[in-house]
N, C-alpha and C positions, 0 to 999 in steps of 0.2 A: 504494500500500500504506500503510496505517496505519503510521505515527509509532512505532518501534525502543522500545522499553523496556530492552531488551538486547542487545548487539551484541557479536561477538566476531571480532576483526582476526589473522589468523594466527597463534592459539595454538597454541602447542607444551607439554603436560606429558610432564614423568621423572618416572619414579617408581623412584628406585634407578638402578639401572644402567639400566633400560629408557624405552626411547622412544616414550610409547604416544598422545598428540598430534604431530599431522606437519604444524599450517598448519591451525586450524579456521576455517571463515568460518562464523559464524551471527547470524539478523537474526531478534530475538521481535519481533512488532509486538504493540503494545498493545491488550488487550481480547480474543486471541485466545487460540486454543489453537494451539501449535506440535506437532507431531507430530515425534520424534526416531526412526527407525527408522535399521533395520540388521541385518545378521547379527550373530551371538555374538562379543563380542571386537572388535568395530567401535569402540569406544572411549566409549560413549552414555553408559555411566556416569561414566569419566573426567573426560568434560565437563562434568558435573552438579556433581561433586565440583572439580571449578575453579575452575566458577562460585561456590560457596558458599565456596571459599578452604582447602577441607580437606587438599588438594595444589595447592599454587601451580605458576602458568604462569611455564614457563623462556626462554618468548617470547609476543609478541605485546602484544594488549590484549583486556582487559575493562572493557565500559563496561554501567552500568543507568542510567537514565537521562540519560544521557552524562558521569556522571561515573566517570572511572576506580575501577576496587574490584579490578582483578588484573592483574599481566603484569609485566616487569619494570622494579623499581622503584616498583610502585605498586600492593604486595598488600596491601589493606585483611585484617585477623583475622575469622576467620570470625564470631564475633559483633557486631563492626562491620556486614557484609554484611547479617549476621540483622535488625538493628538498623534497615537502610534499606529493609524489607520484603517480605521475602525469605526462603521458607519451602520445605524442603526436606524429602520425605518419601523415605526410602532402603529399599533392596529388602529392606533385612532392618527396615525398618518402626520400629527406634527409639523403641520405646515403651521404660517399666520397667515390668517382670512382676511385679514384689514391689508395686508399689502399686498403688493401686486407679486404677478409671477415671476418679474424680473428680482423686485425685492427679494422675494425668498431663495431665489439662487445665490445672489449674493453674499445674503446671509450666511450662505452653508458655502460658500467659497473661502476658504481660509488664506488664500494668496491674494485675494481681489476686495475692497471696497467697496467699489464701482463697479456697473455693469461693465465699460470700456475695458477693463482690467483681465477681466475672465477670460478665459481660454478658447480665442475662437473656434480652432480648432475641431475642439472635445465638443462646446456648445452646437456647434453645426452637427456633429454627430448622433448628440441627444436630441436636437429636431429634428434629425431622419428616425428615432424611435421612436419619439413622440410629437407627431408635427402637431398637435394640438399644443405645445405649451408654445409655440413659435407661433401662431396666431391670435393666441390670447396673454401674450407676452407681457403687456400693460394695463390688462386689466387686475381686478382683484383676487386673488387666488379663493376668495369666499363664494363668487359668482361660477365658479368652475362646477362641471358635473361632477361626480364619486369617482368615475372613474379618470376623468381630468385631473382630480387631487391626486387619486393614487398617483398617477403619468408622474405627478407635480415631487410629490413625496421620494417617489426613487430617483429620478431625476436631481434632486437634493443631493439626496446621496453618492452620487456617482459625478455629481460638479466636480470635481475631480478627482484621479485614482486613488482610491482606497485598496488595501490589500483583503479586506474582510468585510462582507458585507450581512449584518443581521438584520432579516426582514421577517415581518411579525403578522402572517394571513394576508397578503397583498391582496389575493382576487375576492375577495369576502366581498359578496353584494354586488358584484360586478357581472356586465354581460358579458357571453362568451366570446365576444366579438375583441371587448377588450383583454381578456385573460390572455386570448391567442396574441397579442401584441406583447404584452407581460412576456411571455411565456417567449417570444422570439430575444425581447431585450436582454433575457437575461442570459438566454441561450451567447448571445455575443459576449457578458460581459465572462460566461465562461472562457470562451475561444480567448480572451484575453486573459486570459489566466486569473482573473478575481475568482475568489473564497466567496461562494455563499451557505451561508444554514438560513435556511427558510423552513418557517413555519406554516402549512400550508395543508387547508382541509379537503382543496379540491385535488383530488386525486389523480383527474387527467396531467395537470401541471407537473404532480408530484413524480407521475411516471415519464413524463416528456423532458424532463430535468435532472431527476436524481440520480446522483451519482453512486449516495451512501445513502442509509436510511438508520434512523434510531430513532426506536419507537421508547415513549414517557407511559408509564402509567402510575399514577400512586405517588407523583415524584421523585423517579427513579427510572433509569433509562433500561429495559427489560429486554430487549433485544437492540443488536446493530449489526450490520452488513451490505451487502449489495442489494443497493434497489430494487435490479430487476428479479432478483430472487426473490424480496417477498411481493413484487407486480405479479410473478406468475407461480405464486403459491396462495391459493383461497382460503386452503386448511389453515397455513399463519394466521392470513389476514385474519380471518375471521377470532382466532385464538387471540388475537393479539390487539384489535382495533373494533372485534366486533361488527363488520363488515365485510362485505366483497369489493373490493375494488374494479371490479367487473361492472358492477350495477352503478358506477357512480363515471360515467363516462361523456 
C-alpha cells in the first residue's frame, strides 16, 4: 500500500460529557481517495473534526505526514493543521452568505488578498469544474443554489494545493446531475495526486472514487480495505453498513 499521509493510532474524542471516539485506527495512503462510510452517528464526522483539531483527541495519536498534529499532548491549533495543508470542507459547507463568490475564494487563498492576487492559473481551472462559480462570480454566495454552494465550498478548498483534502457528505441533497460533476472534480484532483477521505452516503460516488474504504460503527473503525472489494461483496455490505450497495445506484 502507498506510503500513510495520515494515520490515526487509537483515538479516542469527548465531546462534553460524551464519548463519541472508542480507539480509531485509520491509515490515508497518499494520492488516494479514502472512502469513510458508516451508518448515522458512527462517529465519521467526529473524526474529521479531530483530525482538523476542532475537538481534540483525549487519546491516542494523530500523525500527517508523520509528524504528530493531535492526541494527547500534542494538539497542534487548528490553523496550524490548516497551515500544513490540510483543507477541510464540513457538511454545513462553511462558506459566508453575505459575500460574494469572489470574496470567499479569497478568503481561503492564503497567498492572495485580493482577487488580482490569486492564481490565475488554478482559478481558470476550477471554472472548467465549476463554470457556475465563474458566472456568479460577484454575486453573493447566499443567492447561490445547494448545489452552487457545495461547487463554492470545494472550490475553497482547493484555491490552492492542498496535500489533504477532508470532505464531510458533499452530495447530500444534491441532484444527480451535480454529484456526477462532484464526482469528475475530484476524480482530477486525484490524477493530481491530492489525499482525499471523504465522507460520503451516496454510494455510487463512493464506488466511482474509492480507493480504500473504512467503514465506523460504534466509533471505531470495524473494517478497512479495498473499495472494490467491499462494492462487490453484498454479504459485507450488508454485515457491515446494513445495506446493499446494489440498490443504492
Amino acid at each position: 500500500m502507498t506510503a500513510p499521509v495520515l494515520e490515526l493510532d487509537g483515538v479516542h474524542t469527548h465531546i462534553g460529557a460524551y464519548h463519541i471516539l472508542h480507539g480509531v485506527d485509520l491509515v490515508v495512503p497518499a494520492g488516494q481517495v479514502t472512502m469513510l462510510l458508516g451508518r448515522n452517528g458512527a462517529g465519521k464526522t467526529t473524526t474529521l473534526r479531530t483530525i482538523m483539531g476542532l475537538w481534540a483527541a483525549s487519546a491516542g495519536a494523530l500523525r500527517f505526514k508523520g509528524r504528530a498534529i493531535g492526541g494527547k499532548g500534542a494538539q497542534l491549533p487548528t490553523p496550524e493543521i490548516a497551515q500544513l495543508g490540510i483543507a477541510y470542507v464540513p457538511e454545513s459547507m462553511g462558506i459566508f452568505t453575505d459575500l460574494t463568490v469572489q470574496e470567499n475564494m479569497v478568503l481561503a487563498a492564503r497567498s492572495a488578498r485580493r482577487a488580482a492576487e490569486l492564481d490565475t492559473q488554478r482559478l481558470e481551472w476550477i471554472f472548467g469544474l465549476f463554470p457556475a462559480l465563474q458566472k456568479f462570480w460577484l454575486y453573493p454566495a447566499g443567492k447561490l443554489s445547494g448545489g452552487q454552494k457545495q461547487m463554492l465550498a470545494v472550490a475553497r478548498a482547493i484555491v490552492e494545493p492542498r496535500e489533504l483534502l477532508l470532505i464531510d457528505e458533499p452530495s447530500k441533497g444534491l441532484a444527480p446531475s451535480i454529484i456526477r460533476n462532484l464526482i469528475d472534480a475530484f476524480g482530477q484532483l486525484k490524477r493530481q495526486d491530492t489525499t482525499i477521505l471523504l465522507v460520503e452516503q451516496n454510494f455510487q460516488m463512493a464506488r466511482a472514487l474509492g480507493d480504500r474504504v473504512a467503514v465506523m460503527d460504534d466509533g471505531r473503525v470495524v473494517h478497512a480495505g479495498a473499495m472494490a472489494e467491499l462494492a462487490d461483496d453484498e454479504a459485507l455490505q450488508q454485515r457491515l453498513l446494513g445495506l446493499s450497495l446494489g440498490a443504492h445506484q
